[in-house]
N, C-alpha and C positions, 0 to 999 in steps of 0.2 A: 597179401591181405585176402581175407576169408570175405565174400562178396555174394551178397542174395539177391537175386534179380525177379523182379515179377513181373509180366509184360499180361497184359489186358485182352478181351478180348476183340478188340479193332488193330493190337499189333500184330496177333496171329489169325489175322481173319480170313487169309487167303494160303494159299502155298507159297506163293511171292513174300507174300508180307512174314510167314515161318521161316523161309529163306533168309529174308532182312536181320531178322533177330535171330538167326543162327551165326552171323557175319559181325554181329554186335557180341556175342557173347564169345565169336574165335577171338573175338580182338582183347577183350578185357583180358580170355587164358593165354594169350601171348603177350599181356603187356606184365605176366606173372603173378598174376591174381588165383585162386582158388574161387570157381565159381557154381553155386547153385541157382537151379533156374524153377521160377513158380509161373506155370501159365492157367491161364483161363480156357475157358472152350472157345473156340473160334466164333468170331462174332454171329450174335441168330440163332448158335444152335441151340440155347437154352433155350430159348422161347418156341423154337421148333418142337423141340423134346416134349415142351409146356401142352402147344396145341396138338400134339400127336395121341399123350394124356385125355384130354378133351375132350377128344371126339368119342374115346372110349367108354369114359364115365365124366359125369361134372363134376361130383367130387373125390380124385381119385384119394386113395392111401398113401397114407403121409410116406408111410415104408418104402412102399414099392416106388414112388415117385423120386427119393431120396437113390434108391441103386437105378435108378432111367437118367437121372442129371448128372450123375457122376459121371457119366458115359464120355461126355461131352470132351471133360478137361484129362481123360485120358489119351483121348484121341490126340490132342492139341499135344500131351506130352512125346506119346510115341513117335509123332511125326519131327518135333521139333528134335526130339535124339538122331533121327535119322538123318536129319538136315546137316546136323552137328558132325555125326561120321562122318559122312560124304565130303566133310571139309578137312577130315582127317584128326577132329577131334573125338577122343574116346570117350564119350557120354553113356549114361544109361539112365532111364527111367522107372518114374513110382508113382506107382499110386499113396492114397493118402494114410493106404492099411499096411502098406509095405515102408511106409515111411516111420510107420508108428504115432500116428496122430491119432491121439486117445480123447473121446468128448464124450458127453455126458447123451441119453438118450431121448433128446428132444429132436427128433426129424424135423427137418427142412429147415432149425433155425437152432443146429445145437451149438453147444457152447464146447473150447478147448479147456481140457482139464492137465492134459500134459504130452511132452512129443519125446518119445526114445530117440529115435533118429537115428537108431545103431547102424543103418543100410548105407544110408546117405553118410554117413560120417564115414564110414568104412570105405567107400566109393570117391569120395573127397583124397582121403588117406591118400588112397591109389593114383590119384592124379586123373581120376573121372571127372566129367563135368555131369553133377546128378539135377537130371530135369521131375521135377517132382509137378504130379496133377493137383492143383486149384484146389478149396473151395469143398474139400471132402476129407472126411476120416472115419473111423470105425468106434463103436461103441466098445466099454470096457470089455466085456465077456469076449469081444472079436467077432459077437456073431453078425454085427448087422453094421451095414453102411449108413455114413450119416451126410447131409450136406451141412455149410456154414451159414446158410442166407445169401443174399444177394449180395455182390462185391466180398462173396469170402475167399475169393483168393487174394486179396490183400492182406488179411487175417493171416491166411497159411505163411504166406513170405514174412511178414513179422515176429509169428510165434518162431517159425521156423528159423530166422535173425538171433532171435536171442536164445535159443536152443542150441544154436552151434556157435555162437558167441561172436557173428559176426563182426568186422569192419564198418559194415556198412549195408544198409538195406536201399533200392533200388527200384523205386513206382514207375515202371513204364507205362503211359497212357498215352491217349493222341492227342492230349494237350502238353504244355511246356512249363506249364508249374500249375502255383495257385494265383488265382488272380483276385484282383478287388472286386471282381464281378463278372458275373456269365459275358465274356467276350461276344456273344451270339446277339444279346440282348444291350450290351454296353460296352460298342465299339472303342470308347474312352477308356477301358480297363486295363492297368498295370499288373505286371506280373510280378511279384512278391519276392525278393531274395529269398526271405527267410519267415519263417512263424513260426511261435511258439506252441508246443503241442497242446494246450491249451483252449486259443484261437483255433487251431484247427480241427479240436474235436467241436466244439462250435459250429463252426462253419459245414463240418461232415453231418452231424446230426441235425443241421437248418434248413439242409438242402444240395450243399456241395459238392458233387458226384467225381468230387476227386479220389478221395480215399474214403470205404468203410470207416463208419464211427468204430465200431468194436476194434479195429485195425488200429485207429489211435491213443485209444485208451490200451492198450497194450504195450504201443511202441514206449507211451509215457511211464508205465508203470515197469517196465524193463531196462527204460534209457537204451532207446533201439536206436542208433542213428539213422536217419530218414530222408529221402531227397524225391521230389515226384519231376520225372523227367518224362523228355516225348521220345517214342519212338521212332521219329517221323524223322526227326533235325536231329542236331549233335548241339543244341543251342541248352545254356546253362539251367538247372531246374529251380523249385524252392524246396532248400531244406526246413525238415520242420527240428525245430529245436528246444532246449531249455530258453524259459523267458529267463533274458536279460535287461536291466534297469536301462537301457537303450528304448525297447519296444514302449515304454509308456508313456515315451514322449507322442507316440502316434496315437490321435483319439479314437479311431475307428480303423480299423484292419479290413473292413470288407463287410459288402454285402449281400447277402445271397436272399434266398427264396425257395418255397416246398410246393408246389403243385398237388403232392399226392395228401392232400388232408380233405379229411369229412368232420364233420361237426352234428353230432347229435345231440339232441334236447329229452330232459324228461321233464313234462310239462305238468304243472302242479301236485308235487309231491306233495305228502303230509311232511310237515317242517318239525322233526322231533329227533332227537339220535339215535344214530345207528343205519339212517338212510344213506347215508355217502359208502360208508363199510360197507355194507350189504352191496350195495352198487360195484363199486371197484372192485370189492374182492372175487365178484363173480368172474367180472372182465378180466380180471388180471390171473385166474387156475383157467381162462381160457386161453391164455398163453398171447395175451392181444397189450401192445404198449398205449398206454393214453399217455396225450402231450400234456394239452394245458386242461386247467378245469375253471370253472367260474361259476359261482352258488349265487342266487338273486333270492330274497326271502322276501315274501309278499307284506305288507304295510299291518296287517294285522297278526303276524307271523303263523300262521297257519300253514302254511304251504311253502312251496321251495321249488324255483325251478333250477334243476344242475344240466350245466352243459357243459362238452367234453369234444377234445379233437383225438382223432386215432386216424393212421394212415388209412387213404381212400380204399387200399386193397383190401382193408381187412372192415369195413363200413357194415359189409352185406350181413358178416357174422358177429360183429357190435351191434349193431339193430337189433339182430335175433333175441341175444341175451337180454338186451338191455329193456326192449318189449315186454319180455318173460316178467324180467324182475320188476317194472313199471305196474304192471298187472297186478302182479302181489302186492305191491306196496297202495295200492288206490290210486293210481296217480292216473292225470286226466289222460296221457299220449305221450308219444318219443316221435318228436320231430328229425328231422334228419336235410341238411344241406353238403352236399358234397360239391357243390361251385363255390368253393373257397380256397383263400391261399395264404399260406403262412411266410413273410417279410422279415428280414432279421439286419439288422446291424450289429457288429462285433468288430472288439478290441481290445487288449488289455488296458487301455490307455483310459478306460472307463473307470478302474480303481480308483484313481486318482482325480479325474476329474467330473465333472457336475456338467449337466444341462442335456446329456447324449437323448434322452427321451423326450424331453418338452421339444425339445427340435426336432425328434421324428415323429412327432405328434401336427406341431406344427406344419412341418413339411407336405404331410399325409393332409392334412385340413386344405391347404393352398390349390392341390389338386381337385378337389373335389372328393377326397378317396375316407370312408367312411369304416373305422375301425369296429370290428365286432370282439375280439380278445386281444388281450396282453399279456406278455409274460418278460420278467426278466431275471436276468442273473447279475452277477459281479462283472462279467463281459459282455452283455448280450443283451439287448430288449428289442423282442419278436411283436408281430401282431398279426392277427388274423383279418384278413380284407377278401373283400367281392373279386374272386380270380382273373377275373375280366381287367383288373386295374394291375396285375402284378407288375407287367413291363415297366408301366409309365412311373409305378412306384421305386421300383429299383435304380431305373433313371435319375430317379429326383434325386431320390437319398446318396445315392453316388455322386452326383453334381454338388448336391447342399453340405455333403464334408469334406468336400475337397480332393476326393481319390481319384480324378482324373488328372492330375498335377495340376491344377489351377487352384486359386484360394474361393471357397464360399463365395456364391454369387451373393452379396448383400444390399437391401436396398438402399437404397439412397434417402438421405434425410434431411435433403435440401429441400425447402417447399421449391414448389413451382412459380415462377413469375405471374404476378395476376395478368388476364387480358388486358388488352389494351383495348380503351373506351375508345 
């Protein structure tokens, strides 16, 4: 079986730990598999690359910033091929431009448009084990290097899965699946046989730092088979799967949580059309995603406050725009809170059944924990709360449906004994 592995950068973060995973992937080509391997840069060194940038200029070139991070996860490759020789397996490595991973020309966050593969396939042929770099590819014309965004090399091992028409695709992380919740923050959290691709693009795009959103929507739209295992154990992972009529017996699959959200305000727009378009559209040709949006129209409809979440990194240059356009529009000011935090519960088991939001509404009120947005889907209803409460909220909402293996703590609806006179 044709086998795609992609290990993280905490599994190769060390030379020990490229050793480790050199010793995992002799074993899979001796257990006669066919294997290609996707790494990351070793743990740090993006961010190193990042602040090395920085000191240079504050805001470098998309370009030039795009060929300095690539650097990382080639290094990560060439080392890991050597690791591989030295165990007597014939490997060879690539970049994401030798691999033929062709994206479209948006630096530092382009998109895959299509993967030759001719090297790597040719390499396979041979009985190679081809270690390909993370998280990069090359623009159509070949002149310029591109990165994927953050977690794209879970991207490359997917695209790359269904390009060579893999078996099986292979998330090495330093956890051991997906859980019902940040095990860091909620000791009580199960880890997941299995989920539906789904639930897990969900759970990716609410905050779940297991696998890239774009990585799942890909595996879904290819029927990529999928397993996030840990690098660390040999302990069983979770596959992420087609839902089946099983999964909806479960009402919630998990809860997670987003840290990096800002929330900006434009405070008293003129309330007439055409002010939302103008708005978004600006945002959106600056290449920036908004989450949720929520429009408040003033009692004599004159005005309009719209407020909007976009991730905290990109806040500085949401403001900027959104100021601009604020200006032109008359509007009185753009507030701005970045001490917020986005809460999600998710399941498919939500289709089918009633009450999943009056209860995390409920739940949220009981703490003292004061809702500023909503948002939901067919699986999912998010809220945006005071960042300060995120723990104690995940806690709850993981106790109050049950995902620690206990049933819903319920109250009790026995009165109380009167005192006694």
């Amino acid at each position: 079986m044709l086998i795609v592995q992609k290990y993280g950068g905490t599994s190769v973060g060390s030379l020990e730990r490229i050793q480790a995973v050199a010793g995992r992937v002799a074993a899979a080509v001796k257990a006669g598999n066919k294997v290609a391997v996707v790494v990351s840069a070793m743990s740090g060194e993006t961010d190193k690359l990042i602040k090395l940038a920085q000191n240079i200029c504050q805001r470098p070139d998309e370009r030039e910033m795009d060929l300095l991070l690539s650097s990382g996860e080639r290094v990560s490759a060439a080392l890991t091929a050597l690791a591989l020789q030295e165990r007597g397996i014939n490997a060879m490595s690539f970049t994401g431009r030798q691999t033929g991973i062709i994206t479209d020309t948006a630096h530092t966050r382009a998109k895959i448009e299509k993967i030759s593969g001719e090297r790597v396939k040719e390499a396979l042929r041979k009985g190679k084990v081809a270690v390909i770099a993370g998280f990069q590819g090359v623009t159509g014309d070949m002149e310029d290097v591109t990165t994927l965004g953050r977690g794209g090399s879970d991207l490359t091992a997917v695209a790359l899965a269904a390009a060579l028409k893999a078996g099986l695709c292979e998330i090495y992380t330093d956890v051991e699946g997906v859980y019902t919740a940040d095990p860091n923050i909620v000791p009580e959290a199960k880890k997941l046989d299995k989920v539906s691709y789904d639930e897990m693009l969900e759970l990716a795009s609410l905050g779940a730092k297991v696998l890239q959103t774009r990585s799942v929507e890909f595996a879904k739209k290819y029927n990529v088979p999928l397993v996030v295992l840990s690098s660390f154990t040999n302990a069983p992972g979770t596959y992420i799967v087609k839902e089946d009529p099983s999964m909806e017996k479960v009402l919630v699959s998990g809860v997670t949580y987003d840290k990096n959200q800002a929330k900006l305000t434009v405070l008293g727009a003129p309330d007439k059309p055409g002010i939302a378009a103008r708005l978004f559209s600006d945002i959106a040709n600056a290449g920036l995603v908004v989450d949720m949006i929520v429009q408040n129209v003033s009692s004599d409809n004159r005005e309009t406050d719209i407020s909007f979440t976009v991730p905290r990194t990109d806040s500085a240059k949401a403001r900027e725009i959104t100021e601009k356009i604020a200006k032109d529009l008359g509007a009185r000011g753009v507030s701005a809170n970045e001490g917020i935090s986005k809460v999600s519960v998710v399941g498919v088991g939500m289709r089918t059944h009633s009450g999943v939001a009056s209860k995390m509404f409920q739940v949220l009120a009981e703490h003292g924990i004061n809702i500023m947005m909503i948002s939901t889907s067919e699986i999912k209803v998010s809220c945006v709360i005071d960042a300060k409460y995120t723990e104690l909220a995940v806690r709850a909402l993981h106790q109050a449906f049950g995902l620690n293996g206990k049933s819903p703590v319920k109250k009790s609806t026995k009165k109380k004994p009167s005192p006694k006179k």
